[in-house]
C-alpha positions in Angstrom: 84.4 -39.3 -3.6 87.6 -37.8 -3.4 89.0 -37.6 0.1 89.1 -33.8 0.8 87.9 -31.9 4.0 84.7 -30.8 4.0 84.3 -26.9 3.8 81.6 -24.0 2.4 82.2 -24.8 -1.0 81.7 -28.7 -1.0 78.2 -28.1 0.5 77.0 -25.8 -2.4 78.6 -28.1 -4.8 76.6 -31.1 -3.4 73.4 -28.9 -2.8 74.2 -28.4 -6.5 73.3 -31.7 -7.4 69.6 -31.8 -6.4 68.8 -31.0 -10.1 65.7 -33.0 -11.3 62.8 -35.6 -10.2 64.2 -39.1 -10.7 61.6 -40.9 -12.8 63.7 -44.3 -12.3 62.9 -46.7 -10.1 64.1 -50.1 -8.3 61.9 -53.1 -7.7 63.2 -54.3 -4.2 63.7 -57.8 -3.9 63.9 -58.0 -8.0 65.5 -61.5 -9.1 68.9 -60.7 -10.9 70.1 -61.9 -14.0 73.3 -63.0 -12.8 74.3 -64.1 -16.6 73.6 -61.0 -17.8 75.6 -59.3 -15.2 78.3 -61.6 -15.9 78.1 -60.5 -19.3 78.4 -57.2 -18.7 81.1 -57.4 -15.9 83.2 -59.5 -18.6 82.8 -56.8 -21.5 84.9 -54.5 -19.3 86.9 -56.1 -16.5 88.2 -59.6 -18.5 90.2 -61.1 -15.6 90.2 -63.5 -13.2 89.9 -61.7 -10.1 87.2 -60.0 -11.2 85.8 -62.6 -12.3 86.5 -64.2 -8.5 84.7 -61.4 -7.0 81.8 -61.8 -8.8 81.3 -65.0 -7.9 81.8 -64.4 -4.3 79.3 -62.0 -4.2 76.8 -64.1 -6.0 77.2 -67.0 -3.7 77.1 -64.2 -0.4 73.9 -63.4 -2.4 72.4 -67.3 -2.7 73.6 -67.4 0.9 71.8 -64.8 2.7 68.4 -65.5 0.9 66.2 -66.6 3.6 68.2 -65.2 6.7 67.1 -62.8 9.0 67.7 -59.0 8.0 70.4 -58.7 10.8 72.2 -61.2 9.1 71.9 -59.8 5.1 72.9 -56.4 6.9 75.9 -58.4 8.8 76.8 -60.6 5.0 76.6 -57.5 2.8 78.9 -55.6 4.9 80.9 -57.6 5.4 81.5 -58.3 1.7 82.5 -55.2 0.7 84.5 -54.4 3.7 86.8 -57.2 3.3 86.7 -57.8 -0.8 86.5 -54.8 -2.0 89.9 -52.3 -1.3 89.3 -48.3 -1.2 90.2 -45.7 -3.7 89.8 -42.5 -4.4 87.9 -41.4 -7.5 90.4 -40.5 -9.6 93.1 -43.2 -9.4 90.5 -45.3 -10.4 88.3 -43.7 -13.1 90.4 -40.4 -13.4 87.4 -38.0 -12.4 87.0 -36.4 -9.7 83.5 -37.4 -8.8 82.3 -40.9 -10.2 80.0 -43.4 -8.7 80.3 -46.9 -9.7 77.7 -49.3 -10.7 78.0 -52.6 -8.5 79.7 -54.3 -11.4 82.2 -51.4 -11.9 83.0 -51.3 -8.2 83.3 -55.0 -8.4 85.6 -55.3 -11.3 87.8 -52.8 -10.1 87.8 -54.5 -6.6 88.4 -50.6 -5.7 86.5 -47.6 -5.2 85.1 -45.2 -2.6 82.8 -44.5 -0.1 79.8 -44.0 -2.8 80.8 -47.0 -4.5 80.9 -49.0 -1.0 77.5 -48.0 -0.3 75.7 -48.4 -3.6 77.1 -51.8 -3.9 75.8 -52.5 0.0 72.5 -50.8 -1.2 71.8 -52.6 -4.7 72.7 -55.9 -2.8 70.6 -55.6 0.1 67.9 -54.8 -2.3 68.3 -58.5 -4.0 68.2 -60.2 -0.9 64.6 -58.7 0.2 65.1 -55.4 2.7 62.6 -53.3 1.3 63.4 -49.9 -0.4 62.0 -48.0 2.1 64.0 -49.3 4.9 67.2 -48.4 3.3 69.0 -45.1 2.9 71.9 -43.6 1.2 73.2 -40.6 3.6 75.6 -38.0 2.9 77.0 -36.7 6.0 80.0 -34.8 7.3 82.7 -37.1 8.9 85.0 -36.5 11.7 88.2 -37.8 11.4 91.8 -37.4 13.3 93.9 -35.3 10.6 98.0 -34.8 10.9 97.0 -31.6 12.8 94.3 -32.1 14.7 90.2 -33.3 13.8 89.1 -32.3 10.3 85.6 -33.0 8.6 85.4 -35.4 5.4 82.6 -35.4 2.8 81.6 -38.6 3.3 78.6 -41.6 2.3 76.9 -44.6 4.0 74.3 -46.7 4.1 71.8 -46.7 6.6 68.9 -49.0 7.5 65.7 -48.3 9.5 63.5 -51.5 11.3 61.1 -49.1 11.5 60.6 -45.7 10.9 61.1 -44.3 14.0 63.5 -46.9 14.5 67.4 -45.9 15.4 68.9 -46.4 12.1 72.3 -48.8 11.7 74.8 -47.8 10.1 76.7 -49.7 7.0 80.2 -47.9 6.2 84.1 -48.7 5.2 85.5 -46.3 7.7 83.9 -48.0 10.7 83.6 -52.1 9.9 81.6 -52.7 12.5 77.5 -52.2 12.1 76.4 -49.6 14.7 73.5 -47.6 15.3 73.8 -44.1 14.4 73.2 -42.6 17.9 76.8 -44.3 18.3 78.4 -42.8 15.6 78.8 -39.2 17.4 82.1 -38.4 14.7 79.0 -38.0 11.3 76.6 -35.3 10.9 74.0 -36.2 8.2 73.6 -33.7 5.2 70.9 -35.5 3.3 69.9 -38.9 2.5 68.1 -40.7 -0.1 67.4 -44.1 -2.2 65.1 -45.0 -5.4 62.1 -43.4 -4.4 63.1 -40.2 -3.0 65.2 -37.5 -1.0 65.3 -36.3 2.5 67.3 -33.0 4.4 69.7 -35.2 7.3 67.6 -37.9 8.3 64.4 -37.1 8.6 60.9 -38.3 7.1 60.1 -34.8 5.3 61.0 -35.8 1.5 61.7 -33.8 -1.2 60.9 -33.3 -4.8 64.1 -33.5 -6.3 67.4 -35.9 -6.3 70.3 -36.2 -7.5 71.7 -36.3 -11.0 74.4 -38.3 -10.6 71.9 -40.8 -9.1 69.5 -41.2 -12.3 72.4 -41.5 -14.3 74.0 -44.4 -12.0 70.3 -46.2 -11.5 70.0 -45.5 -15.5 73.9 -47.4 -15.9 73.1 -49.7 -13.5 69.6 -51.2 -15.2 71.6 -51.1 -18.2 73.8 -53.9 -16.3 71.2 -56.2 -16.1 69.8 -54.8 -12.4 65.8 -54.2 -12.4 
């Protein structure tokens, strides 16, 4: 997502997006063909650093199976904090709006705030946190501007021990996991993952999702992730 301050208009243009039910779906947990992906990361970003990352992130991957999910929250972030640098939408792809398939995002070793959490998301995924513990949030973010505070359109990754649980939070502005009652400066729009979407938060779900979310699950199965 392009770094731009959050007005009227940005909100109808995400409400916008709630255009159709996804009929896609992740298996959480699924086994990844890392050859495949390999493949696939190869066809497009045939270098050595991508090549680098990739391996990194597989071996994070082999790492974290059989921790605690503290720890795969703690490992993923991590990751992608620290690997991965940011960039706005268009100096990478040239579009305004794009979000990046985990092999995309890690053969650019760039991207934004979507790319940082679907990568977080999809990874967290392989290493066992079930589905409906994870969330991908939309929310408005506070941040210090040249002249004073301005609100960001903004994306991270959240994840809930339990429902009613205080949900961490996974982003690249703050590093640092925190719960969200901690993280006063974001406002939550809407939130969602594989099997549905939600207004803010909350537990009520709703019958549509976003477009640009089929199409990225749809891109990313085509990667090699089931």
């Amino acid at each position: 997502m392009a770094k731009q301050p959050l007005d009227s208009l940005r909100l109808l243009v995400l409400t916008a997006l709630f255009a159709i039910v996804c009929s896609l779906s992740l298996t959480a947990g699924a086994g990844l063909d890392f050859d495949r992906l390999q493949q696939a990361l190869s066809a497009r970003f045939n270098n050595q650093w991508a090549s680098a990352r990739f391996d990194e992130w597989r071996q994070m991957l082999g790492n974290g199976q059989g921790t605690s999910e503290a720890e795969k929250l703690r490992r993923v972030n991590d990751f992608f904090n620290r690997r991965v640098a940011f960039d706005d939408d268009f100096s990478v792809w040239g579009q305004s709006d794009y979000w990046a398939t985990p092999m995309e995002f890690i053969g650019q070793g760039r991207g934004d705030c979507e790319d940082f959490s679907i990568g977080k998301y999809y990874s967290l995924l392989n290493l066992g946190i079930p589905v409906a513990k994870l969330r991908l949030v939309y929310v408005k973010a506070l941040l210090n501007g040249v002249n004073g505070p301005v609100q960001q359109a903004h994306m991270v990754l959240v994840y809930y021990a339990s429902p009613s649980a205080d949900p961490l939070v996974l982003d690249n502005l703050v590093p640092e996991i925190r719960p969200a009652s901690r993280r006063s400066d974001l406002s939550p729009i809407f939130s969602f993952n594989s099997s549905g979407l939600w207004q803010g938060t909350g537990n009520q779900s709703s019958q549509s999702n976003l477009s640009r979310w089929q199409d990225l699950l749809a891109r990313a199965r085509a990667e090699g992730f089931q």
